[in-house]
C-alpha positions as CSV (number, residue, x, y, z in Angstrom):
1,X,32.9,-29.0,-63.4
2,X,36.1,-27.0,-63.3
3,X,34.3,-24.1,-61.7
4,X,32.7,-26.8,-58.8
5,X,36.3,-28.3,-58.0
6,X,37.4,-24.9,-57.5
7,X,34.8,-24.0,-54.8
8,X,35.3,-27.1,-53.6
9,X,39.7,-26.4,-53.6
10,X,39.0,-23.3,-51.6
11,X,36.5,-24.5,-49.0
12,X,38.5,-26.5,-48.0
13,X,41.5,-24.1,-48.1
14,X,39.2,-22.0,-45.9
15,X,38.8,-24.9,-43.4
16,X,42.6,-25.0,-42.8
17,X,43.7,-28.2,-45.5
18,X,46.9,-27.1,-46.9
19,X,46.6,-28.1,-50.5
20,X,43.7,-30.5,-52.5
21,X,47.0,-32.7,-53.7
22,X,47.4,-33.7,-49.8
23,X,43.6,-34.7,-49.1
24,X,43.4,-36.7,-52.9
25,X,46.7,-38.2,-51.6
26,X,45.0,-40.1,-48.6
27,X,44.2,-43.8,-48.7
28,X,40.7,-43.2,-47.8
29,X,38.3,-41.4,-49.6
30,X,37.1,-37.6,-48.4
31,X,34.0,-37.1,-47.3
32,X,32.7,-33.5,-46.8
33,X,30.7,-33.7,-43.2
34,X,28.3,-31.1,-43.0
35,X,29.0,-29.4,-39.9
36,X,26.3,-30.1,-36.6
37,X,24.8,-27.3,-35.4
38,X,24.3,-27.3,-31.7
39,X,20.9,-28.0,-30.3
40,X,19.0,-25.0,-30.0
41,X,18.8,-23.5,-26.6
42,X,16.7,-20.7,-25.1
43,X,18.5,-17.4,-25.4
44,X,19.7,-16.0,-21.8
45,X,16.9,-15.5,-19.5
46,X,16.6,-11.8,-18.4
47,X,13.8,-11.4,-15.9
48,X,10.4,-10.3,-16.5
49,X,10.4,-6.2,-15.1
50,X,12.1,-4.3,-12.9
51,X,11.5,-6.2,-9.5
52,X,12.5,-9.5,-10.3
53,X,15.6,-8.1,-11.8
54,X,16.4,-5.9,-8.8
55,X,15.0,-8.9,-6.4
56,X,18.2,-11.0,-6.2
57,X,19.9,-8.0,-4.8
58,X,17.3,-7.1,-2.4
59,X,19.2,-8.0,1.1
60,X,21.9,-4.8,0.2
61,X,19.0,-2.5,-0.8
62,X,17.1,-3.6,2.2
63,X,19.9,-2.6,4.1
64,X,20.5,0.8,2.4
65,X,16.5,1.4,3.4
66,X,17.5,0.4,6.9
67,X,20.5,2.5,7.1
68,X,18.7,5.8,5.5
69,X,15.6,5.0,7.9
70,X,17.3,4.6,11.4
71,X,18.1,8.6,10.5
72,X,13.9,8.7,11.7
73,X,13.8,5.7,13.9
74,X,15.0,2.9,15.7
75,X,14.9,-0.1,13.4
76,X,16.6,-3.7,14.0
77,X,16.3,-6.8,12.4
78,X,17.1,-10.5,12.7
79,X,17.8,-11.9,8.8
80,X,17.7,-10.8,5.6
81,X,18.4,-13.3,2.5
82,X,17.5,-13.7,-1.2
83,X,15.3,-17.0,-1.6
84,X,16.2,-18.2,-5.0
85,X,13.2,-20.8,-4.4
86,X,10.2,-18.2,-3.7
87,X,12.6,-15.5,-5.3
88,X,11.6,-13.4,-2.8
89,X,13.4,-11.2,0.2
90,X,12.8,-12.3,3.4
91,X,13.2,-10.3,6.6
92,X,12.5,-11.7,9.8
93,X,12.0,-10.5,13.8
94,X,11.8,-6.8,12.0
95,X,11.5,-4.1,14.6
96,X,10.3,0.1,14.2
97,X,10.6,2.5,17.3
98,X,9.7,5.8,17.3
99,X,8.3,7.7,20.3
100,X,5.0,6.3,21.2
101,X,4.8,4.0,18.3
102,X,6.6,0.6,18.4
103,X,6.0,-2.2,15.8
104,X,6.9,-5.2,14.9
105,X,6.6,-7.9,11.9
106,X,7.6,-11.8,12.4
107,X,8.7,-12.5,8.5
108,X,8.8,-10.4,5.5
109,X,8.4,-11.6,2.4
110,X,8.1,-9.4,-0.9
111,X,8.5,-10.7,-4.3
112,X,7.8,-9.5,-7.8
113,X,4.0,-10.5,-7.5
114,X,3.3,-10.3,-3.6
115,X,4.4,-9.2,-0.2
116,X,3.3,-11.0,3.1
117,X,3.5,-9.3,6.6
118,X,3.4,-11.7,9.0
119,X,3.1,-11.7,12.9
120,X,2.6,-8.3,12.7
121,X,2.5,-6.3,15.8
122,X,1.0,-2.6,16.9
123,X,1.5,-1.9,20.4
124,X,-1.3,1.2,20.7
125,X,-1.2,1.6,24.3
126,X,1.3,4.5,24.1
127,X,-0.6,5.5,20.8
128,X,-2.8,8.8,21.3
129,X,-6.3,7.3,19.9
130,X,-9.2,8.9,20.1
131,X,-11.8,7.7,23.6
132,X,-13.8,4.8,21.2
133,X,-11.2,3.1,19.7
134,X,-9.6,2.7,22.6
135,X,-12.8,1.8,24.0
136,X,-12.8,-0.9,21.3
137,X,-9.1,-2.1,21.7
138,X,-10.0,-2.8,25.3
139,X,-13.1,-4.4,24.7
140,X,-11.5,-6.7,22.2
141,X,-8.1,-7.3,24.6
142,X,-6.3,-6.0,21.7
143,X,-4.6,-3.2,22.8
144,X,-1.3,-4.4,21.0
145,X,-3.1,-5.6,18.1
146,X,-1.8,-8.2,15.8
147,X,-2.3,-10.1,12.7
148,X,-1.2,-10.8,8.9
149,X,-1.2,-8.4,5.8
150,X,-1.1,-9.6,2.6
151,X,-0.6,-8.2,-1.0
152,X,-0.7,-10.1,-3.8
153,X,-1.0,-9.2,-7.8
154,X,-0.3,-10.3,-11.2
155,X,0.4,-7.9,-14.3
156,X,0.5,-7.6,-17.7
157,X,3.0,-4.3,-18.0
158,X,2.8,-4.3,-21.2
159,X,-1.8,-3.6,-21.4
160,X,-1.3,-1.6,-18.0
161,X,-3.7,-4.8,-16.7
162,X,-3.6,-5.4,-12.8
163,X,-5.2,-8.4,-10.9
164,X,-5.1,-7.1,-7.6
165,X,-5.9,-8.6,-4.1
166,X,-5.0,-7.4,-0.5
167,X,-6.1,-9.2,2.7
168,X,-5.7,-7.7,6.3
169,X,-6.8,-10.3,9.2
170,X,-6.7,-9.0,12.5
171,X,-6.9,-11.6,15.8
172,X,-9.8,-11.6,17.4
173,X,-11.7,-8.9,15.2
174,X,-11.9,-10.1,11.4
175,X,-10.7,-10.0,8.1
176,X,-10.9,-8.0,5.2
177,X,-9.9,-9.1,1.7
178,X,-9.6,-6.8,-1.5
179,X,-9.4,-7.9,-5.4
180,X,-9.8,-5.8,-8.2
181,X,-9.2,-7.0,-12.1
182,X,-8.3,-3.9,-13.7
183,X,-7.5,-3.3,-17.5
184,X,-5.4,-0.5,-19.2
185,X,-5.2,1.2,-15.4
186,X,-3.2,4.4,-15.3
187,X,-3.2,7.4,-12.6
188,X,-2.8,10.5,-14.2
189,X,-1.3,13.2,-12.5
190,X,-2.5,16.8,-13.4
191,X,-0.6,19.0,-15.6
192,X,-0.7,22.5,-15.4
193,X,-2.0,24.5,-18.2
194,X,-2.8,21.1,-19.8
195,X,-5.9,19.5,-17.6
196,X,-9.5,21.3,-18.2
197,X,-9.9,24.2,-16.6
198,X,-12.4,22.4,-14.5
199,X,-9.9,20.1,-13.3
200,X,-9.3,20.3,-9.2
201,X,-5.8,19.3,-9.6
202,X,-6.4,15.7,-8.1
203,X,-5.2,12.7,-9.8
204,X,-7.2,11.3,-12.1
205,X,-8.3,7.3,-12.7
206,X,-8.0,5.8,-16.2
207,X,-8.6,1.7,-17.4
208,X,-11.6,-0.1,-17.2
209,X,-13.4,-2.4,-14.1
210,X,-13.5,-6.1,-15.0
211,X,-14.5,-7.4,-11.6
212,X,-14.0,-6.7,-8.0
213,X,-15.2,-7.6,-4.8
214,X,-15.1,-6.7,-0.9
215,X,-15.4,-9.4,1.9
216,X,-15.3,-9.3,5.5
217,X,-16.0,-12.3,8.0
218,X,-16.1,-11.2,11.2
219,X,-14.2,-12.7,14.4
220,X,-15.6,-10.8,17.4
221,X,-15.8,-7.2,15.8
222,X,-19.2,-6.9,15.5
223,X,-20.6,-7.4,18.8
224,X,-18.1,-5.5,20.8
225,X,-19.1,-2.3,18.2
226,X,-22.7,-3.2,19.5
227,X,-21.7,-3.2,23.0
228,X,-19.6,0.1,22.9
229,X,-22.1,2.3,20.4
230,X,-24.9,1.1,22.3
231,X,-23.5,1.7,25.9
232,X,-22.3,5.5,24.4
233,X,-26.3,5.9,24.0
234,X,-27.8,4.3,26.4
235,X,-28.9,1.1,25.2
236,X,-27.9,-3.0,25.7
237,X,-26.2,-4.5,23.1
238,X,-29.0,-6.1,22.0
239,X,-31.0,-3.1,21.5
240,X,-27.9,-1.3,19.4
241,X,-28.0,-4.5,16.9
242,X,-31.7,-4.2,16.2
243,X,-31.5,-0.2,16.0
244,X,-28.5,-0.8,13.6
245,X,-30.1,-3.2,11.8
246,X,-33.3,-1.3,11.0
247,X,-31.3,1.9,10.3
248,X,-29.3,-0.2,7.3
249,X,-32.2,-1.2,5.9
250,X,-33.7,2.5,5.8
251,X,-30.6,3.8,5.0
252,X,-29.7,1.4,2.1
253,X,-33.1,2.1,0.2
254,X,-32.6,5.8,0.4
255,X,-29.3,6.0,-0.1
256,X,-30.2,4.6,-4.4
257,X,-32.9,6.7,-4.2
258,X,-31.4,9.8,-4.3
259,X,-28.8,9.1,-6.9
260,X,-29.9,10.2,-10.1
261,X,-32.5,8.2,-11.9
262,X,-32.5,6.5,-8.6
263,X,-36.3,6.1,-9.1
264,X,-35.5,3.0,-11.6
265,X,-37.9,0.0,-10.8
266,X,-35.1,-2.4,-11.1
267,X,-32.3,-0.3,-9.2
268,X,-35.1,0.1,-6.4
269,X,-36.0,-3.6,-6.8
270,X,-32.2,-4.4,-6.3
271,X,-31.9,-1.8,-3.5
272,X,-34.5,-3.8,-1.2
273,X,-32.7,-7.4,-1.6
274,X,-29.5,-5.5,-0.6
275,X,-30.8,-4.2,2.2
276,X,-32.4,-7.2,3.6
277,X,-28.8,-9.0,3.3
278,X,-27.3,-6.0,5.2
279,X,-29.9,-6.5,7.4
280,X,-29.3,-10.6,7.7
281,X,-25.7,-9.7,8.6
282,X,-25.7,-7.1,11.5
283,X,-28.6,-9.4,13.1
284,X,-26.1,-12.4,12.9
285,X,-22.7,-11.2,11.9
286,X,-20.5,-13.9,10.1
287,X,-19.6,-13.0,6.7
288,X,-20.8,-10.5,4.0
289,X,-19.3,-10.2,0.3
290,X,-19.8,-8.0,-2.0
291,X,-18.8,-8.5,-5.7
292,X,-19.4,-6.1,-9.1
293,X,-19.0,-7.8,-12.1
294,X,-19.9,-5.9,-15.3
295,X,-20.9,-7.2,-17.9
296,X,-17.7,-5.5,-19.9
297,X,-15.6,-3.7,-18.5
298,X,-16.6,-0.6,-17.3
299,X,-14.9,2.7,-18.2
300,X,-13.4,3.8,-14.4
301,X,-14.1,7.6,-15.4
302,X,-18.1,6.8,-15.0
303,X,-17.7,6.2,-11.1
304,X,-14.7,9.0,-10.6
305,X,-15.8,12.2,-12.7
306,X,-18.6,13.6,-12.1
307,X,-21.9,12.2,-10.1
308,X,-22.6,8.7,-10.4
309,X,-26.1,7.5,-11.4
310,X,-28.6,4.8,-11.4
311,X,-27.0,3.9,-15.0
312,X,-23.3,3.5,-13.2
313,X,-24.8,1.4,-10.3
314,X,-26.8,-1.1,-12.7
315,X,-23.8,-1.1,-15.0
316,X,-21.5,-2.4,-12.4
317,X,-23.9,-5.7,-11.3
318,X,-23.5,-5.8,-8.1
319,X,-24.1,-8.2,-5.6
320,X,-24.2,-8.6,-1.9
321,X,-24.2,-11.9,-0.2
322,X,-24.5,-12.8,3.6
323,X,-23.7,-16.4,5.3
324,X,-21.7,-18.7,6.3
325,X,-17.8,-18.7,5.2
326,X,-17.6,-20.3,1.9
327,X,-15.2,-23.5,1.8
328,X,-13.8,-24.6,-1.6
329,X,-15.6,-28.3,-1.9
330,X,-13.3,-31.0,-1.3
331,X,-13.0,-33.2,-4.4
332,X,-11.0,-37.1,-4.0
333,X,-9.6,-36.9,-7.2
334,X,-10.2,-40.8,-7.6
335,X,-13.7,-39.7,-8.0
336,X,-13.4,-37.2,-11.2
337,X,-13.3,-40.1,-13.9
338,X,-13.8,-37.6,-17.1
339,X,-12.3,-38.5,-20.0
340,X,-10.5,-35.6,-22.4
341,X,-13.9,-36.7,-24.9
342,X,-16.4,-35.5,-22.4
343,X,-18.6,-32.8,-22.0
344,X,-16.5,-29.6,-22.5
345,X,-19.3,-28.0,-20.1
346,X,-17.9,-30.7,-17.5
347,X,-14.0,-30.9,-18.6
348,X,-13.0,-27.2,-18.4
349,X,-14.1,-27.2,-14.3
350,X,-11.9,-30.4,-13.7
351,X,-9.0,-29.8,-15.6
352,X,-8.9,-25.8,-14.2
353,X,-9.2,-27.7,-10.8
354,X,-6.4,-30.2,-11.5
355,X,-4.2,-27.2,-13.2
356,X,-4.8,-24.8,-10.3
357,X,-4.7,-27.7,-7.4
358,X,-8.3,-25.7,-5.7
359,X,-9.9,-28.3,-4.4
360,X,-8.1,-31.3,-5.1
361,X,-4.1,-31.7,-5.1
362,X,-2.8,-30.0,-8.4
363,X,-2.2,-32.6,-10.9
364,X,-1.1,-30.0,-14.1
365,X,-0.3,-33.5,-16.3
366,X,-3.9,-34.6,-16.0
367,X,-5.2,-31.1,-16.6
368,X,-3.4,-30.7,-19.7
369,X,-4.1,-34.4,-21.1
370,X,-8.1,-33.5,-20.6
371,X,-7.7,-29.9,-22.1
372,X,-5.8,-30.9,-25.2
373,X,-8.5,-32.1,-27.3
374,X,-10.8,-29.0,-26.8
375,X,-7.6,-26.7,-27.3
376,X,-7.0,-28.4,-30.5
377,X,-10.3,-27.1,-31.2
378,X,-10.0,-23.7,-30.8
379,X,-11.7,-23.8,-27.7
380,X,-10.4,-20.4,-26.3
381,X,-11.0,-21.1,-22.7
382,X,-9.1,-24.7,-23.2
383,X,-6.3,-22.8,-24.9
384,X,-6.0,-20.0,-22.3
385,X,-6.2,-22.8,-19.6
386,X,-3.3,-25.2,-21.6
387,X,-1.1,-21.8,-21.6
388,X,-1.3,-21.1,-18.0
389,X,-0.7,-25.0,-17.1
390,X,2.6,-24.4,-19.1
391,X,3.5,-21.6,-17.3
392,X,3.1,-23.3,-14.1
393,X,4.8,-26.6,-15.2
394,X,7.0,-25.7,-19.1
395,X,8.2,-29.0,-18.4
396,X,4.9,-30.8,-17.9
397,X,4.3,-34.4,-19.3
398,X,2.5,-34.7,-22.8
399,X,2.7,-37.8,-24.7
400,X,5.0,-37.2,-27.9
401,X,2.1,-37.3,-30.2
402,X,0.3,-34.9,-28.3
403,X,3.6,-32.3,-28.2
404,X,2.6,-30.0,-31.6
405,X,-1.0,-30.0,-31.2
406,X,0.1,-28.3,-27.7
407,X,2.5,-25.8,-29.6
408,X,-0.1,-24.9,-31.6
409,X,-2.5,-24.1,-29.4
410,X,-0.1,-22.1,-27.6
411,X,0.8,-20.6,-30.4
412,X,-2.7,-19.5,-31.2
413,X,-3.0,-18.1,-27.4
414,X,-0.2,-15.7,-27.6
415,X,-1.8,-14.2,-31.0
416,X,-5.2,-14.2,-29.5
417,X,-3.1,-12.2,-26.6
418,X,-3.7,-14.1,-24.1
419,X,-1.1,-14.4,-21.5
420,X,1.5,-16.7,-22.4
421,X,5.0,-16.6,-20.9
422,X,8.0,-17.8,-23.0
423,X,9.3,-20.1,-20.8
424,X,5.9,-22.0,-22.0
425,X,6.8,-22.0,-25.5
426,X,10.6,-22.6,-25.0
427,X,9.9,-25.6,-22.9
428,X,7.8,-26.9,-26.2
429,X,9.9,-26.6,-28.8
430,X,12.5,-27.8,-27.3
431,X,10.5,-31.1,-27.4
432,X,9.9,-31.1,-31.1
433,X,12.3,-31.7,-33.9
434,X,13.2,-28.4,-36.0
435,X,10.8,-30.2,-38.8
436,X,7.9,-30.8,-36.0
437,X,8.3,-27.3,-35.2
438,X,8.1,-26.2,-39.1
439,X,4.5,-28.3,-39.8
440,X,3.1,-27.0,-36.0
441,X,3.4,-23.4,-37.1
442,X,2.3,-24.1,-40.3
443,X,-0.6,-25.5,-38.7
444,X,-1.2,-22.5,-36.0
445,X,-1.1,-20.5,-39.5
446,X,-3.8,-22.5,-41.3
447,X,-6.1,-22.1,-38.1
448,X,-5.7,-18.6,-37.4
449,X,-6.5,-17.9,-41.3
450,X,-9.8,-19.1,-40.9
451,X,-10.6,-16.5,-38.0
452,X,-11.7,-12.8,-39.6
453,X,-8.3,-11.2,-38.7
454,X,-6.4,-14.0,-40.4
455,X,-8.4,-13.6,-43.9
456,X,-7.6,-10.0,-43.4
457,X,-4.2,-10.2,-42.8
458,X,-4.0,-12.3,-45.9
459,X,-5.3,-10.4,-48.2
460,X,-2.7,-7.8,-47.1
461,X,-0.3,-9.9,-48.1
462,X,-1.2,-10.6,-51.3
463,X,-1.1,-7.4,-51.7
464,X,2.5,-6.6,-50.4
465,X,3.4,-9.5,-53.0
466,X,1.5,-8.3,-55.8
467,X,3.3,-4.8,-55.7
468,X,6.8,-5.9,-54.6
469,X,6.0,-3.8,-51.4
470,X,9.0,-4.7,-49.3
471,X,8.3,-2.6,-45.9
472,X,5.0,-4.2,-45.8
473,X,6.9,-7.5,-46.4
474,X,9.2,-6.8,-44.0
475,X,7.1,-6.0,-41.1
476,X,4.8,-8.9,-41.6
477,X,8.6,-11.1,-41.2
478,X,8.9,-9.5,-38.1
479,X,5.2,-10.0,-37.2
480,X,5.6,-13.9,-38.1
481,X,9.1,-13.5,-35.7
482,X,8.0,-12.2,-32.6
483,X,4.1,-13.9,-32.8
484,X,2.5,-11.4,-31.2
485,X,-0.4,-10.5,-33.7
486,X,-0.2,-13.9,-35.6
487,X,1.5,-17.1,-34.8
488,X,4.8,-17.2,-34.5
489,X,5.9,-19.0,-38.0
490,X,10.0,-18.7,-38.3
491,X,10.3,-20.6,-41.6
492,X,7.8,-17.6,-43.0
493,X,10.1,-15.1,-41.0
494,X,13.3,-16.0,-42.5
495,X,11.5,-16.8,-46.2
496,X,10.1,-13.1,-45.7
497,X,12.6,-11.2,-44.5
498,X,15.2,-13.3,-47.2
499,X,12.6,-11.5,-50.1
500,X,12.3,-8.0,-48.6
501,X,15.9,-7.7,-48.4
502,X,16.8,-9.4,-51.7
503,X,14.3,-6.6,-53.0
504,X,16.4,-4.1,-50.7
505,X,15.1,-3.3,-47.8
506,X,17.7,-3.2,-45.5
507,X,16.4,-3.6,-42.2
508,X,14.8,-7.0,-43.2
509,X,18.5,-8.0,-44.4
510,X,19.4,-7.3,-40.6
511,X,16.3,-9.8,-39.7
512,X,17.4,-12.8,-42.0
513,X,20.9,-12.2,-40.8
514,X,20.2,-12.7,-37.4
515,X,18.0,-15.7,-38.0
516,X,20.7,-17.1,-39.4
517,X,23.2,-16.5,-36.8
518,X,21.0,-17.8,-34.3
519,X,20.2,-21.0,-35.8
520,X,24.0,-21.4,-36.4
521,X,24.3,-20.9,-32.6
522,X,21.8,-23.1,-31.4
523,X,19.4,-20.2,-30.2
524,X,16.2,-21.2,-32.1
525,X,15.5,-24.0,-34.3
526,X,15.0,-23.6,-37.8
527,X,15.1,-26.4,-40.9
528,X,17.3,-23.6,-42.8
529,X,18.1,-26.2,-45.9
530,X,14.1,-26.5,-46.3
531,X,13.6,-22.5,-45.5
532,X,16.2,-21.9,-48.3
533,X,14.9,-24.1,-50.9
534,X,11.1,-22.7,-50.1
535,X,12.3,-18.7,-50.1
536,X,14.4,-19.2,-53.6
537,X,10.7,-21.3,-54.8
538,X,9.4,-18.2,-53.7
539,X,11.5,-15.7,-55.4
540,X,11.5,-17.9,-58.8
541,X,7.6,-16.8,-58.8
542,X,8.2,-13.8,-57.9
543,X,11.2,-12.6,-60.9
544,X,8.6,-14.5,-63.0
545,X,6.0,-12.1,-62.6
546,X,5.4,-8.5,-64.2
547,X,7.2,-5.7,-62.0
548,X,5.1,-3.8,-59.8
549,X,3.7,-1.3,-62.2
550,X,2.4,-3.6,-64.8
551,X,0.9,-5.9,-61.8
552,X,-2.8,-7.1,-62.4
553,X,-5.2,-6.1,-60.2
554,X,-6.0,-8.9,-57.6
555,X,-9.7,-8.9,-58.6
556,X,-8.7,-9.7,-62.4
557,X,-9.1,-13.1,-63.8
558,X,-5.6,-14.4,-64.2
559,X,-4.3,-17.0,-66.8
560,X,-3.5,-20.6,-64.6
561,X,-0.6,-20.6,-63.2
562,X,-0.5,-16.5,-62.6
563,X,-3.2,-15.7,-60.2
564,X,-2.6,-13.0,-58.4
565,X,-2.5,-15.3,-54.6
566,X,1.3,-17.1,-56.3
567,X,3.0,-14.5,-55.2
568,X,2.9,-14.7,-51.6
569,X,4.3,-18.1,-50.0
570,X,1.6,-20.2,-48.2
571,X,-1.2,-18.2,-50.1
572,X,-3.3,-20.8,-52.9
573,X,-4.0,-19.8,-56.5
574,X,-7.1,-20.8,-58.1
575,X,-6.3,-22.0,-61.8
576,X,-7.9,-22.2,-64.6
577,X,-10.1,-25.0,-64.4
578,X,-11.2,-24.0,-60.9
579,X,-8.7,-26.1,-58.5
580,X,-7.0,-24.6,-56.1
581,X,-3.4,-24.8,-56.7
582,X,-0.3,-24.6,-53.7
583,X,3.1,-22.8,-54.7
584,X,5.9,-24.4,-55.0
585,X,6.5,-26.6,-51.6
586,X,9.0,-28.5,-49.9
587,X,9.7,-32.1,-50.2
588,X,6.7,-33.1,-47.3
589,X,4.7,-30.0,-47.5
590,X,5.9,-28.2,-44.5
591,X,7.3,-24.4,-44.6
592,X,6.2,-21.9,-46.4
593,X,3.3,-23.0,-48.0
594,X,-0.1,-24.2,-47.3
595,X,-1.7,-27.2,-48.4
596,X,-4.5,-26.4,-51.4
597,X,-7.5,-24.8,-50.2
598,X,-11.2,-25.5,-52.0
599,X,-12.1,-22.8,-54.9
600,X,-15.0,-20.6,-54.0
């Protein structure tokens, strides 16, 4: 007792109370008030690359472009701002001169993820073109030809993945869109001394194909081609469309033919349906698409290195389509009257309409309240649709009881790694109490054990336990930290990183330290009485048991109470009657460990 009124004397020394005869002197009697902690914010948001960090400043580097560029040509402007909104630079009533050429874009707008041209203006007149295309121009009254460019893409820096998609439309001609889904994409330039020998010092392509695809509707192109090719040889327009149309369909079939192993029945069989669509077009020119769309991705170094094949063609799927514009179907969203228990078959279409707003106005709060049930399944397509409706909307409605089934499935996403932005999960937690947030990851824990990686990973860690291994025990605190390869799971973080260091490891001391300081700050949220009492249940097994070199194998039969599992938190030991037994837990079961799992 004298030993507690001591620590007690000099607390509250250390909280500025000049002696413990003035506080025992006061009428009423002291109370010691734990002190709040302030309620956990998201740490300062630092953009997501390069460009949106540079971005805000764009109007001064625009202007350092513009000054270093008017040393080659005349170049004027109206406005240049930073939109915080679009977080984009815009440039309007931009103007180039230079000699002959003289151009001229409306707007301007370039963000991190796209940059739109618009009103764009080529005055060719001046321009030395060779005798058809200006044959063309004239034909088309487009001598000072105008339009909209468009660049658009999302990417994952980190994989080196690229959705790409670039549109050019010119008025009174056509337009031409671009996409590409690209994975692990690199150009590699050639190093000397380093390349094969065979190498011709040109770039190389490396990644993998997912999908792309090449449409062009036509505005008026098509027939004045006909009209000019087929005046340059003597023929009606007329005439030129049926020539060109029965030399695609020659040419198409021969063109496979020759490739190697070009004499494939299916490849050939493939060969004649494209041709006819070819065929369909130039007769009526309106619109003609063509997609590839492998059945995996395919490695890009089968279509750039060396010749390309019958394999590489059937490889890539291709298809070629020729019609009518497609229109995204109009949907009244009165009339979609799924309910979140439907068909999955029929619920994932609705709710990716709703989330995206293709078809029908976006309505992300009905999307999400159809998904959740399948994403609390494990349904990965619900899941990756639920993280990309929270990066769209973090602050989207979910009913209260619905909140940590959400987390969790987010959770799960972002260790399946899928793209899932941390605005998503910041704008959850901050929605759940720090002991919601304790049983959610606990949960996303349980679930992901049950996939192959998760047993794996588990029996790692009873290993790391069993022989006081405390690198390995550190680095799976940081893995439960950061939830990149598992679920995120910061009462296992702290619990983990609290045992590495106590066996002395110092960089997981640096870990635990920080977790602390950022709880006391109000950066995350963690139940840190509940983590404590968990981590020293933990430890108390682990003193118990023999050191590392005397540890039992973890395929031994171990007396109850000592199997080899009770030395990891969260991990159940099978005693001696059979029953799965849980380590030591907290007062309501959340933290560290897991409930009891049947005995095999």
């Amino acid at each position: 007792m004298g030993v507690k009124i001591a620590v007690l004397a000099a607390a509250i020394a250390a909280t500025g109370v000049t002696s413990v005869q003035t506080a025992a002197a006061q009428t009423v009697a002291a109370q010691i008030v734990p002190v709040q902690r302030p309620a956990a914010m998201a740490d300062t948001k630092w953009p997501d690359g390069f460009m949106a960090f540079a971005l805000p400043y764009s109007p001064y580097l625009f202007d350092l472009v513009v000054y270093a560029g008017r040393s080659v040509a005349e170049i004027t402007y109206g406005t240049r701002r930073y939109d915080p909104v679009t977080r984009s630079l815009v440039v309007t009533d931009l103007e180039i001169r230079r000699d002959a050429l003289e151009a001229s874009i409306g707007q301007l707008r370039v963000s991190s993820d796209e940059a739109v041209y618009e009103n764009v203006a080529v005055d060719t007149r001046a321009l030395p073109l060779d005798p058809t295309t200006r044959a063309v121009l004239r034909k088309l009254d487009r001598e000072i030809v105008t339009g909209d460019v468009a660049l658009t893409g999302r990417m994952d820096a980190a994989a080196a993945d690229y959705d790409l998609s670039a549109s050019l439309r010119i008025d009174g001609a056509g337009t031409l869109e671009l996409t590409a889904d690209l994975e692990g994409f690199h150009i590699l330039a050639p190093i000397e001394g380093f390349d094969d020998a065979e190498a011709d010092g040109t770039p190389k392509l490396a990644g993998r194909l997912r999908s792309a695809q090449i449409v062009f509707a036509d505005a008026g192109l098509a027939s004045v081609l006909y009209e000019v090719f087929g005046g340059q040889q003597g023929m009606t327009a007329e005439q030129a469309r049926g020539t060109a149309s029965m030399m695609a369909g020659i040419g198409v079939t021969a063109l496979f033919s020759d490739l190697p192993g070009g004499q494939s029945p299916r490849l050939q069989e493939m060969a004649r349906g494209w041709s006819a669509t070819i065929q369909s077009f130039l007769t009526q020119p309106d619109r003609l698409e063509v997609s590839l769309d492998p059945a995996s991705p395919l490695d890009l170094a089968r279509l750039t290195q060396g010749a390309v094949g019958a394999e590489d063609i059937l490889a890539l799927n291709p298809t070629v389509v020729a019609g009518t514009s497609q229109l995204i179907a109009l949907v009244d969203p009165t009339t979609i009257t799924l309910t979140p228990d439907g068909p999955i078959e029929a619920v994932l279409p609705a709710a990716e309409a709703l989330i995206e707003g293709r078809g029908v106005p976006q309505d992300i709060a009905r999307g999400v309240t159809l998904l959740l049930p399948a994403a609390s399944s494990d349904n990965r397509a619900a899941i990756g649709l639920l993280a990309r409706a929270l990066a769209l909307d973090p602050g989207v409605a979910i009913a209260q009881e619905q909140l940590r089934g959400a987390y969790v499935a987010v959770l799960l996403a972002k260790a399946d790694r899928l793209s899932v932005q941390n605005a998503s999960l910041d704008a959850l937690r901050r929605r759940l109490s720090p002991d919601e947030l304790a049983v959610a990851e606990d949960e996303a824990l349980q679930r992901w054990r049950r996939t192959r990686i998760g047993e794996s990973q588990r029996q790692i860690e009873v290993g790391a336990f069993e022989a006081h291994d405390w690198p390995t025990i550190r680095r799976l605190a940081f893995a439960y930290y950061e939830g990149a390869t598992m679920p995120r799971n910061l009462m296992r973080a702290y619990g983990w990183a609290s045992i590495a260091a106590a066996g002395g490891d110092r960089i997981a001391a640096g870990l635990r330290d920080n977790l602390t300081a950022a709880v006391s700050e109000g950066r995350i949220v963690l139940p840190m009485e509940r983590a404590r009492k968990a981590t020293d249940d933990l430890w108390g097994l682990i003193v118990s048991e023999p050191s590392a070199d005397g540890a039992p194998d973890a395929d031994a039969e171990q007396p109850a109470g000592k199997a080899a599992d009770a030395a990891s938190p969260g991990l159940p030991s099978d005693s001696a009657d059979g029953t799965a037994e849980a380590t030591p837990d907290t007062d309501d079961g959340a933290g560290t460990a897991e409930p009891p799992a049947p005995a095999d």
